[in-house]
Residue, then its C-alpha position, 0 to 999 in steps of 0.5 A: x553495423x547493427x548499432x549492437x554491442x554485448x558487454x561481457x563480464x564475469x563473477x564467482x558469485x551466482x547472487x551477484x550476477x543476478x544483481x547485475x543483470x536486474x540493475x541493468x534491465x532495470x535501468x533498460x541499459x541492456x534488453x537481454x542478459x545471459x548468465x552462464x556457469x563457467x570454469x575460468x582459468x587465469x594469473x591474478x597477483x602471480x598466482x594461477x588459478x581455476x575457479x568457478x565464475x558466472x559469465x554474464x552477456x549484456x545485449x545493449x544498443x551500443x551508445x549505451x554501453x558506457x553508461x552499463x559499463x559504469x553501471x557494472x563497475x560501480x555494483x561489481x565487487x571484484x577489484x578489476x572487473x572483466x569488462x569487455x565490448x564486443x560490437x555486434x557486426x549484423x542482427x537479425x531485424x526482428x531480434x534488433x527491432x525488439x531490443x531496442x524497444x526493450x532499451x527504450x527510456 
């Protein structure tokens, strides 16, 4: 294990994920996020829906990861946030090196 984890979430708002990739750089919870526009086609309350969303990969070390999920749940404005963690199995050193430098309080 790389001692890596990504958290994955998403927004309708382009301001918003923004907002939280700086509050997460900020605090160095994540060394890199990657904001990407989206189409997501899901069920909420019943009803079907296609919308426009941005999604958002936070790199992070992985002991962080509870601190930058609290962090995206506390500064989302969506009811239930998407907030998933995925462990990332194999880094290449360089790129490993660099953010947990990056992430270093």
């Amino acid at each position: 294990m790389s001692g890596l984890a990504i958290l994955v979430t998403t927004t309708d708002d382009e301001e918003q994920a923004r907002a939280l990739a700086r509050g997460a750089l900020a605090a160095k919870l994540a060394a890199c996020v990657q904001i990407h526009p989206i189409q997501s086609c899901y069920v909420w309350k019943g009803e079907m829906r296609e919308e426009p969303e941005f999604l958002l990969h936070m790199k992070a070390r992985a002991q962080d990861y509870p601190a930058l999920a609290a962090l995206v749940r506390r500064l989302h404005s969506y009811e239930t946030p998407e907030i998933l963690r995925v462990d990332v199995a194999e880094a290449d050193q360089d790129y490993l090196a660099w953010a947990i430098e990056a992430t270093r309080r």
